[in-house]
C-alpha positions, 0 to 999 in steps of 0.5 A: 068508580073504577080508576086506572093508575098507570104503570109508571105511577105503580112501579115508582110506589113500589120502588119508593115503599122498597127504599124506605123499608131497606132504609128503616132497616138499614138504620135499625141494623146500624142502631143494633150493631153500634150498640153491641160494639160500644168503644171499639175503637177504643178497645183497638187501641189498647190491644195495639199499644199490648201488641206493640209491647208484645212485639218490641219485647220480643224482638229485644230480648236475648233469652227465651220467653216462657209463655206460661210464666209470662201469662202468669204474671199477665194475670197476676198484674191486672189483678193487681191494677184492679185492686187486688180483687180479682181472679184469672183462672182458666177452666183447665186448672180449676176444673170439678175443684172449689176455690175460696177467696175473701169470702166466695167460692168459685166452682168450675163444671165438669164440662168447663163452660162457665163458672158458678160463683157464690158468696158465702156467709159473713161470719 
């Protein structure tokens, strides 16, 4: 039972098994991608409309800006917007110290990478 397929019929298989597994995986990079950057757009928006603030304050007003205090109160506003509840701090300013709050300690490592948090005990 020897049968021969021609070339033309071996090619088009192969081309049409290479379609569909680019196709497969395009669709699963898609899929991956679509959910690693969930409301981008939305995020794009929101980071416009502060550039455009940013930018608007900048042009009009007469006095020098201080970066540091303008950050400051940046921080200081969303802590605010969220309650009250939350903390903005950077590695540098509370590096190898514990800070408390409400209950919690934050402790930065000495490498400044990340940040332990742990909730104390209710007394």
């Amino acid at each position: 039972m020897n049968k021969k397929v021609s070339l033309g019929i071996s090619v088009a298989a192969c081309l049409v098994a290479a379609a569909i597994a680019f196709s497969a995986a395009f669709m699963i990079s898609r899929s991956i991608f679509n959910s690693k950057l969930k409301d981008l757009s939305e995020k794009q928006d929101m980071f416009t409309k502060l550039s455009d603030i940013d930018s608007f304050v900048r042009q009009h007003y007469s006095g020098t800006i201080d970066e540091k205090k303008l950050h400051d109160a940046m921080k200081e506003a969303y802590s605010k917007a969220l309650d009250g509840d939350v903390l903005f701090m950077t590695a540098d300013e509370y590096k190898d110290s514990v800070y408390e709050e409400k209950g919690c300690s934050f402790q930065i490592l000495s490498d400044g990478t990340y940040m332990v948090v742990a909730e104390n005990a209710k007394e």
